[in-house]
C-alpha positions as CSV (number, residue, x, y, z in Angstrom):
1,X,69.3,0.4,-29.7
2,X,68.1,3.1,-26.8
3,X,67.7,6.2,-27.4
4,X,69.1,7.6,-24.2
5,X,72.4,6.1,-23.1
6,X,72.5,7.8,-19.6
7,X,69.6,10.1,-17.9
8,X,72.1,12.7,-17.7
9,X,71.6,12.9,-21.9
10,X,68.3,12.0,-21.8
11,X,68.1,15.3,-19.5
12,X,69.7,17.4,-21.5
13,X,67.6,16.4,-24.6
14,X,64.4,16.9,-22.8
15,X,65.9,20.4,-22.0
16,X,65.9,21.5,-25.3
17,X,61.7,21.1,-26.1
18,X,59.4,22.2,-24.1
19,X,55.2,21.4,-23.3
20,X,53.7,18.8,-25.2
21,X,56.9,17.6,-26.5
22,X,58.8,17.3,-23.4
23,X,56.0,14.9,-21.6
24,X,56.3,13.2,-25.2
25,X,59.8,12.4,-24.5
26,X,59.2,11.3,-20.7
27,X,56.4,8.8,-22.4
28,X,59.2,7.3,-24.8
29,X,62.0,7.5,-21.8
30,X,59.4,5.1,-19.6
31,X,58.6,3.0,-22.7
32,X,62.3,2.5,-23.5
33,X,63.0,1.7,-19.6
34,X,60.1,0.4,-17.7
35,X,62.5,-1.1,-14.6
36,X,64.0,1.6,-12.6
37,X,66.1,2.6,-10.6
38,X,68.5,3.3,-13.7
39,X,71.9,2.2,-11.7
40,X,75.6,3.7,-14.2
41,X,78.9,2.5,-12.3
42,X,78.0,4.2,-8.7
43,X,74.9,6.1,-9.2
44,X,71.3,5.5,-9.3
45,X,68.3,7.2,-10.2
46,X,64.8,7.0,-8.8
47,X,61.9,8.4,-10.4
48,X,58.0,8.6,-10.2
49,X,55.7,9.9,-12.7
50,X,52.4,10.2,-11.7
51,X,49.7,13.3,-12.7
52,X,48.3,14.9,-9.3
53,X,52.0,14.6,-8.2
54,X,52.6,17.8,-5.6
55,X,56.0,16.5,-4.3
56,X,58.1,13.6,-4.2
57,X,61.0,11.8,-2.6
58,X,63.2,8.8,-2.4
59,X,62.9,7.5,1.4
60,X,65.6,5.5,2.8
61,X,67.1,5.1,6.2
62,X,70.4,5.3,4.9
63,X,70.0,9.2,4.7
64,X,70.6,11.1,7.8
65,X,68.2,13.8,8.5
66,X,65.1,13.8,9.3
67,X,62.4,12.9,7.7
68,X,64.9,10.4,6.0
69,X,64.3,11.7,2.3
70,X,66.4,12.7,-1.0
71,X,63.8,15.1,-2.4
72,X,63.0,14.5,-6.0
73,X,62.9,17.3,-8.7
74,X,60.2,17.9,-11.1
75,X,61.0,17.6,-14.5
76,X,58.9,21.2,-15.7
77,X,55.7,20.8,-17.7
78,X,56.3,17.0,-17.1
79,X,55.0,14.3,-14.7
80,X,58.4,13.1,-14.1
81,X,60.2,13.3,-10.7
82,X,63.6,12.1,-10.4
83,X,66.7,12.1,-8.0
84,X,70.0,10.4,-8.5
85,X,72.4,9.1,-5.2
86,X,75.6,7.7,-5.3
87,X,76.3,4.2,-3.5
88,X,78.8,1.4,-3.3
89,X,78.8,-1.2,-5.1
90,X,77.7,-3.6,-3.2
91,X,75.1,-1.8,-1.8
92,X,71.9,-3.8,-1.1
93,X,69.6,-1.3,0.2
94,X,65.2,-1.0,0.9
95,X,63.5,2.3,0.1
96,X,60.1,3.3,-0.2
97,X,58.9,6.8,-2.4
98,X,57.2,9.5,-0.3
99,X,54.6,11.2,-2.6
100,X,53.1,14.2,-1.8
101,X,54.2,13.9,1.9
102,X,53.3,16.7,4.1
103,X,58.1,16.6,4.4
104,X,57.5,17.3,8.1
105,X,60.2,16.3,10.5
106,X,59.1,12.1,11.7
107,X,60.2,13.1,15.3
108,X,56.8,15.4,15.4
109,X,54.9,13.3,14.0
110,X,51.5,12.2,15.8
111,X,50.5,10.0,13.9
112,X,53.5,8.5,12.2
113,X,51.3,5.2,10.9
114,X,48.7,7.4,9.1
115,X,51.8,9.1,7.5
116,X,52.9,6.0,6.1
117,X,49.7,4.3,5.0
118,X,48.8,7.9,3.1
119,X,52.0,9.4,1.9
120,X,54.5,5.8,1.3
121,X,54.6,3.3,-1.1
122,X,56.6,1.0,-2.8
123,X,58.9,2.0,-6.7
124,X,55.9,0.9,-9.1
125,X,58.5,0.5,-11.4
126,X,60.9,-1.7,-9.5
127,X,60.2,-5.1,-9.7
128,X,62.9,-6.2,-7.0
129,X,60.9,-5.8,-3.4
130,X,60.4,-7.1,-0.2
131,X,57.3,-8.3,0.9
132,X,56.1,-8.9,4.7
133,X,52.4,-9.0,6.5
134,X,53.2,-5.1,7.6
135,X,55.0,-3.4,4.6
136,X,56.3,-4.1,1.0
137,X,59.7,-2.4,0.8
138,X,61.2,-1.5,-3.1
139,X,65.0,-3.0,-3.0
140,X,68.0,-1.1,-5.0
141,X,70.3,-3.9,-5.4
142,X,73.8,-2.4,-6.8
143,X,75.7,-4.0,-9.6
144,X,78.4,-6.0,-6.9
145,X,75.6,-6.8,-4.7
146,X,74.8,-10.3,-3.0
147,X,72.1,-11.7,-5.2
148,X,68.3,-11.2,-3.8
149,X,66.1,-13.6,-5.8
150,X,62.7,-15.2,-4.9
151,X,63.6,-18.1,-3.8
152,X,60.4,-19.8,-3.7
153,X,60.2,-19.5,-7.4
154,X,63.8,-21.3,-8.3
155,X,62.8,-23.9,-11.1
156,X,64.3,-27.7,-10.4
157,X,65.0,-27.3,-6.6
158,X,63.7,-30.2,-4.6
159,X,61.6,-29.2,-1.5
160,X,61.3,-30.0,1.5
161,X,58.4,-29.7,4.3
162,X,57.6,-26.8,7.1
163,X,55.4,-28.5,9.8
164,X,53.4,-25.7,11.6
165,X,52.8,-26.5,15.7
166,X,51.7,-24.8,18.6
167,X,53.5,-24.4,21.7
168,X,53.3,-23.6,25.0
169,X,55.8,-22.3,27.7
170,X,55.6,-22.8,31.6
171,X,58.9,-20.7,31.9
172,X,57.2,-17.7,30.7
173,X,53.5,-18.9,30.8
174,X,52.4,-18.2,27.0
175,X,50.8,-20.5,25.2
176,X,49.7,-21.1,21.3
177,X,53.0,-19.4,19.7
178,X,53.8,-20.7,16.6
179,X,56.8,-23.1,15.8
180,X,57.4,-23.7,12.1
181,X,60.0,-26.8,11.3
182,X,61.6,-27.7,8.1
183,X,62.1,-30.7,7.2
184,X,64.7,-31.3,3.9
185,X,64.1,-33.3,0.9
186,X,64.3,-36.8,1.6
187,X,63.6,-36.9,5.1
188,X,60.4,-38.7,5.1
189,X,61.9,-41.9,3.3
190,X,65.6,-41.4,4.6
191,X,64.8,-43.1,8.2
192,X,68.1,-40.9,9.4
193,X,68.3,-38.5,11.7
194,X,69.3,-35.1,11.2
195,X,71.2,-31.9,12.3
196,X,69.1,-29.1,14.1
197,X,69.3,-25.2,13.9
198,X,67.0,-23.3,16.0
199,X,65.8,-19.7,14.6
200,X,64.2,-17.1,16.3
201,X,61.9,-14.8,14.8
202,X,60.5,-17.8,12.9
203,X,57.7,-15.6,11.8
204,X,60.3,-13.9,10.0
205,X,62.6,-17.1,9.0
206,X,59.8,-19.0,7.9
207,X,57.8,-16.1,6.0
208,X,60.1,-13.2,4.1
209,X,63.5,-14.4,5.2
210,X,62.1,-17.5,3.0
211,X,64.7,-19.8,5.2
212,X,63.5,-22.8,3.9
213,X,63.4,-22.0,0.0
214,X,66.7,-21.0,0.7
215,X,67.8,-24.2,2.5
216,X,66.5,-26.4,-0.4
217,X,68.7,-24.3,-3.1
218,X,71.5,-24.9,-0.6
219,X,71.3,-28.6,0.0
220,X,70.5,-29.3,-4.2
221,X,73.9,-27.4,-4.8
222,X,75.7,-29.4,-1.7
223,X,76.2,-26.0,0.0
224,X,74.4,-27.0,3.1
225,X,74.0,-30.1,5.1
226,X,70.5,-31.5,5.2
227,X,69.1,-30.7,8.4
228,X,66.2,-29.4,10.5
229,X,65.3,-26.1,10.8
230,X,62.9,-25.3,13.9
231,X,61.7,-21.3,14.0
232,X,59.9,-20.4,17.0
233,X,57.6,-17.2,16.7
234,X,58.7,-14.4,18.6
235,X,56.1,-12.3,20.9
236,X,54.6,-8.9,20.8
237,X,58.0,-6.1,20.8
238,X,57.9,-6.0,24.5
239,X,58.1,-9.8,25.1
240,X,60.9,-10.2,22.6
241,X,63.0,-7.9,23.9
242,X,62.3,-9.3,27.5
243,X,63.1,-12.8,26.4
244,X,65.5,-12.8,23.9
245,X,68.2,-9.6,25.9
246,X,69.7,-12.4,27.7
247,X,67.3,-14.0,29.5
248,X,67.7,-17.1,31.3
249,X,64.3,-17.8,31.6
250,X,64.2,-17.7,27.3
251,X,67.2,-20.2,27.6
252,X,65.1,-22.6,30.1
253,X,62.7,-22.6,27.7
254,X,64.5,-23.2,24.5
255,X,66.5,-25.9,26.3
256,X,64.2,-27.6,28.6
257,X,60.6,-27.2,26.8
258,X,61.1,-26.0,23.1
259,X,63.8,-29.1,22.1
260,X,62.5,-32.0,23.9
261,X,59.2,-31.1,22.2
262,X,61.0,-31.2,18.8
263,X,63.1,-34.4,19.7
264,X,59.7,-35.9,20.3
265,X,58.9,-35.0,16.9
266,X,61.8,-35.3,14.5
267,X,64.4,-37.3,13.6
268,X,67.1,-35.3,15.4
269,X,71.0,-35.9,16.2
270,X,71.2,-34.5,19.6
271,X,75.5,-34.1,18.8
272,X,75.1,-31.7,16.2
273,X,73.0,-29.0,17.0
274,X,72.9,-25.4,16.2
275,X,71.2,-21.6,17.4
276,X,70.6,-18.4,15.3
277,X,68.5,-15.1,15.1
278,X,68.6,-11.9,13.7
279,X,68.6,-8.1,15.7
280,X,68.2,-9.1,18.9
281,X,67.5,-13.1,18.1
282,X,70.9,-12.9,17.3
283,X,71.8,-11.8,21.4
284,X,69.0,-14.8,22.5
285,X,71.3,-17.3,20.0
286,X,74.2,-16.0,21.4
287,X,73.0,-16.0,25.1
288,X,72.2,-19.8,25.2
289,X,75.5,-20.4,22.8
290,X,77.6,-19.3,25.5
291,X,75.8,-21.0,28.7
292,X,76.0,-24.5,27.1
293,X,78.6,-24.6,23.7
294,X,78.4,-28.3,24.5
295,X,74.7,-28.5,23.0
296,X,75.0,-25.6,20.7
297,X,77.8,-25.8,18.7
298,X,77.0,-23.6,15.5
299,X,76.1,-20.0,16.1
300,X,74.7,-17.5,13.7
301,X,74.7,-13.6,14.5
302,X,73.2,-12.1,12.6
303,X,73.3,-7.7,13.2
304,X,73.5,-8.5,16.9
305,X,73.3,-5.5,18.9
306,X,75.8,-5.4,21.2
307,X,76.6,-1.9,22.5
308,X,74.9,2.0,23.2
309,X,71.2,2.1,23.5
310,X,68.5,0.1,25.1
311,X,69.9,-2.5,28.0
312,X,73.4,-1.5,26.8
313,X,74.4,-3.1,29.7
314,X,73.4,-6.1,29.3
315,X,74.6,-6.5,25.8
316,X,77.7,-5.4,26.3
317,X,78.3,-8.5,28.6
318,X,77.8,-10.6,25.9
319,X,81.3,-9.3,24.2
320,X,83.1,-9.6,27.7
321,X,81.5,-13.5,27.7
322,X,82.8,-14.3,24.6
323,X,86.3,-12.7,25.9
324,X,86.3,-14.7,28.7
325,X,84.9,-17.6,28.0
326,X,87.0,-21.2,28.1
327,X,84.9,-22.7,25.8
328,X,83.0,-21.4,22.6
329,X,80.7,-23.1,19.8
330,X,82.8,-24.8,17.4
331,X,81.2,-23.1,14.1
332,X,80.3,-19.0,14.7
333,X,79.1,-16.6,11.6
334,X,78.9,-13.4,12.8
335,X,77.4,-10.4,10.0
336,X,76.7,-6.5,10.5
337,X,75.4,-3.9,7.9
338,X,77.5,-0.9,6.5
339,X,75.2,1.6,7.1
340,X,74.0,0.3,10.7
341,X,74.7,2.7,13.8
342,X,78.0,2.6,14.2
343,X,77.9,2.9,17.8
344,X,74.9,0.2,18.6
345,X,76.5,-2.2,16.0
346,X,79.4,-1.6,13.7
347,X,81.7,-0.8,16.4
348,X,81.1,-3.3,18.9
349,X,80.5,-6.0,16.3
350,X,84.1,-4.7,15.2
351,X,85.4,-5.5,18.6
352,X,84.2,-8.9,18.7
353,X,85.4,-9.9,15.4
354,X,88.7,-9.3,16.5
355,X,88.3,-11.2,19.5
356,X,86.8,-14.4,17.8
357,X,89.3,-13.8,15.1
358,X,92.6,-15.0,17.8
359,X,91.1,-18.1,18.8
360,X,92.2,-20.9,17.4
361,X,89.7,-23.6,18.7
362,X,86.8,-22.2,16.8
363,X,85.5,-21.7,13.1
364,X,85.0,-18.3,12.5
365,X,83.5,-16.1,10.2
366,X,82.8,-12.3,10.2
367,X,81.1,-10.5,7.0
368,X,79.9,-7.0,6.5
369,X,77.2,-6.6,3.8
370,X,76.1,-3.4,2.1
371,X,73.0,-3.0,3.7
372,X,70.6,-1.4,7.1
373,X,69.2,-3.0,9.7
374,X,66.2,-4.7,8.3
375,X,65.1,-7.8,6.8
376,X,66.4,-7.0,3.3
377,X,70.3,-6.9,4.7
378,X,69.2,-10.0,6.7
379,X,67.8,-12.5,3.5
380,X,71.1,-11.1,1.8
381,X,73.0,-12.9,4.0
382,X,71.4,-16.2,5.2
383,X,72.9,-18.5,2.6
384,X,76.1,-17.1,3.4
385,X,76.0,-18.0,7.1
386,X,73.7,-21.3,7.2
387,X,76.3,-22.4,4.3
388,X,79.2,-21.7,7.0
389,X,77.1,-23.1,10.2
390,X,76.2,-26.4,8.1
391,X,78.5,-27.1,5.4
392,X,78.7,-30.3,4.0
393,X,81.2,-32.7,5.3
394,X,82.0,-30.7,8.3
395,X,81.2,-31.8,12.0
């Protein structure tokens, strides 16, 4: 049986020694408990225990001020730090702990990536993280949350292939970026051909998104269609935001260099295709979605940005498009995160749901997850939408 059935007790116990025998209780609290955050109905809370500990704090974007931190409190004569937040339920959120940060504001900052290398770092005692090339981010998944496993480890699932190429561009004159396509289970031997979605980002679709695990959970469970998955890489910050904010040159290219090269390649069913991205992927997707819903008919948006902040003028003509527009992709998941900006996402991906929602010559679907803007909200929600783009039995 535990000894503690809340931290609020254990608290109050640990109150009532002091020295030696206080840090003896933190020892048998971390024994007891060694995954944390401890989550009770709505509340979590964090802790770090470390000797040489000055300060500490959870970091999380979710908070408002600036730096982003709920400062921790230091259990006296102890090693223990702890805070406790309240959330929703279905709150799927990333942190990070800031230890012995200098708690300056981020917005004076000089050297902001020196800060982080030094002073951030993942919940040692959290095993539920997400890990990319740049950062690993801890992850507080709530008890109503949408599940976050590794899919690469999920016993029993057949997989299928990813096929690394290299490909060039005369629309935008680049050459050597990376293009990663799956290939499901069975395709080798099948002889058929096969639906296509095209992903941007495919650094991040075929790396921590894990796309393709999650595909081949999908298609054993008959949740999604087999098909072909191609994910271009995306280029330095500048470039991506230059090609993908509604750029026709970016649609040339997809259309007129990037899917003859796959068709040359792959057993592909030129009917039945499909476009998706996250951030601003999700606005490239959407931009080649609406000049030709004839060859893209599946869309996935995935925390598009669509209104106040950088080329806010352009993305806000991709809601009047989808006003106006005669024709649409037959099959359209749309997604935003709770705790998003309101006025760069939530609000205008508001106003397009409702739009999308009166048309009756479409599939539509619009979900709002518990989560930021990062790639932790966007793996939460990727079987939900390619399961809605590709579902089995639907054309």
């Amino acid at each position: 049986m535990p000894q503690w059935n809340s931290f609020e007790i254990f608290l109050d116990e640990a109150m009532q020694v002091s020295g030696a025998e206080r840090q003896a209780l933190v020892d048998e609290l971390l024994e007891e408990r060694p995954d944390w955050p401890w989550i009770q109905g709505k509340r979590a809370t964090f802790i770090y225990s470390s000797v040489g500990t000055n300060s500490a704090a959870l970091n999380m974007d979710t908070i408002k001020e600036d730096p982003p931190f709920a400062v921790m409190e230091n259990l006296a004569e102890t090693t223990l730090w702890h805070v406790t937040k309240t959330y929703e339920p279905d709150d799927l959120l990333d942190y990070l702990l800031a230890v012995n940060d200098p708690m300056t504001p981020l917005a004076q900052d000089p050297d902001i990536v020196g800060r982080i290398a030094n002073f951030w770092r993942f919940d040692p005692r959290n095993p539920l993280r997400m890990n990319t090339a740049q950062l690993n981010v801890s992850v507080l998944r709530m008890p109503n949350a949408r599940p976050f496993p590794d899919w690469s480890k999920m016993p029993n699932v057949p997989r299928g292939h990813v096929f690394e190429h290299m490909v060039n561009s005369a629309q935008f004159g680049f050459s050597g970026r990376k293009l990663w396509v799956y290939t499901p289970p069975g395709y080798e031997s099948s002889g058929l051909v096969y639906p296509m979605l095209i992903m941007q980002d495919g650094q991040w679709a075929a790396g921590p998104l894990q796309v393709p695990y999650i595909a081949d959970a999908l298609i054993k469970h008959s949740r999604l269609e087999p098909l072909v998955i191609a994910m271009i890489q995306s280029g330095t910050q500048q470039e991506r935001l230059q090609e993908y904010v509604t750029s026709d040159r970016y649609y040339a290219f997809t259309l007129l260099e990037l899917l003859p090269f796959i068709q040359s390649q792959y057993r592909i069913d030129s009917t039945n295709l499909g476009i998706g991205g996250v951030a601003v992927g999700a606005i490239a997707a959407a931009h080649a979605a609406l000049k030709n819903p004839a060859v893209f008919e599946r869309l996935m948006m995935i925390s598009a940005p669509l209104g106040k902040g950088p080329d806010q003028e352009k993305l806000e003509q991709i809601t009047n498009r989808f006003q106006s527009a005669r024709v649409l992709p037959k099959r359209i998941f749309q997604s935003v995160g709770r705790y998003e900006a309101r006025a760069r996402f939530i609000r205008p991906a508001e106003s397009l749901r409702d739009t999308l929602q009166k048309r009756s010559d479409i599939d539509f679907q619009f979900t709002q997850v518990g989560s930021g803007h990062g790639l932790v909200g966007f793996k939460s929600i990727l079987p939900e939408a390619l399961a809605f783009a590709f579902p089995v039995g639907v054309q």
